[in-house]
C-alpha positions, -999 to 999 in steps of 0.1 A, spaced: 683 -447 746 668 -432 776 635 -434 762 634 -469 756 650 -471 791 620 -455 806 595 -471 788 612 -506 804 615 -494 834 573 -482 835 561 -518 816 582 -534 845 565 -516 868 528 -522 854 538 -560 850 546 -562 884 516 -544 895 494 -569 881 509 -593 897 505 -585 931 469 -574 928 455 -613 920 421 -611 921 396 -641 932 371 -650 921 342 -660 939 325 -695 929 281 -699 936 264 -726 933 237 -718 903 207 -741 901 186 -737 868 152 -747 875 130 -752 846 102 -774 842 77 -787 811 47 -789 835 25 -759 816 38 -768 785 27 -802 787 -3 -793 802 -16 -771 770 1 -802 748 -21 -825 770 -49 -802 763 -44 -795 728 -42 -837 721 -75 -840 736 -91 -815 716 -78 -830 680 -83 -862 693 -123 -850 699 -122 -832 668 -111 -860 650 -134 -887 662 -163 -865 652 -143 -862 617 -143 -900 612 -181 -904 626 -188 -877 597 -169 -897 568 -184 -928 579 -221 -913 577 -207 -899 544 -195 -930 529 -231 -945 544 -249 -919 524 -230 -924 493 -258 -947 476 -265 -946 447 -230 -937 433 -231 -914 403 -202 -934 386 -209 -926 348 -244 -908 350 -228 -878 335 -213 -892 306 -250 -915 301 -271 -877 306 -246 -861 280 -252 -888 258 -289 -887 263 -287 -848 255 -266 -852 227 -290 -880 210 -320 -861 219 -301 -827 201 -293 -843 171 -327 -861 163 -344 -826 171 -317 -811 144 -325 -837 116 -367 -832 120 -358 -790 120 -335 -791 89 -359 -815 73 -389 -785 79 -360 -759 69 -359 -745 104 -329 -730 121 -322 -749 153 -303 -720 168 -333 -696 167 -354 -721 188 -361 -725 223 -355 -762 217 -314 -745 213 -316 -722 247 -331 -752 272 -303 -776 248 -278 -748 258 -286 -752 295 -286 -792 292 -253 -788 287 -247 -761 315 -265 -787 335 -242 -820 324 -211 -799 330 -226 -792 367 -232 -827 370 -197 -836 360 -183 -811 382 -205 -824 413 -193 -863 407 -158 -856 401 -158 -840 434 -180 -862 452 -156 -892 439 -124 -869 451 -140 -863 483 -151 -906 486 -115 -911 480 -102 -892 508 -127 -904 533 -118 -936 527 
């Protein structure tokens, strides 16, 4: 029993301690000054530059779109056509003379025809992909 008396007695004491020794605090006056002005200066700066950049885009596309005559709309298709007629007649006058087309020449520069109409068909489906986005 003494021990819980002297452990009142000391937690009395502490308590009252504390109270007596009130601290204040002090109160300042705290200003935050921030500003946008460089930020909006390098925004300013940066708009002017895409806004540049993009008028020289549109002059291009336009000049693009100006240069886009004749269109190739379906010349592949009429040159593979072409090659493939031209192919076929040479095969008929070969087999007729007993000739093996595919040990001719005639076969190689038909073999790069078609190298050729697959370039062609490559170049107009991009330059109709890039005539869609200009517009």
């Amino acid at each position: 029993m003494n021990t819980q008396k002297n452990v009142n007695q000391r937690l009395a004491k502490l308590y009252t301690k504390q109270a007596e020794e009130k601290q204040e605090l002090s109160s300042e006056k705290v200003e935050l000054a921030m500003d946008f002005s460089s930020i909006l200066k390098q925004l300013r700066g940066d708009v002017a530059k895409t806004n540049k950049q993009t008028a020289q885009m549109d002059k291009a596309a336009k000049a693009f779109v100006a240069a886009s005559n004749p269109d190739f709309t379906g010349v592949p298709s009429r040159r593979a056509k072409d090659v493939q007629a031209f192919f076929k007649d040479f095969s008929k006058k070969a087999a007729d003379l007993g000739i093996d087309v595919k040990s001719t020449q005639f076969y190689k520069e038909y073999q790069e025809a078609l190298d050729l109409v697959s370039q062609l068909e490559d170049n107009a489906g991009q330059y109709g992909q890039l005539k869609k986005l200009v517009k």
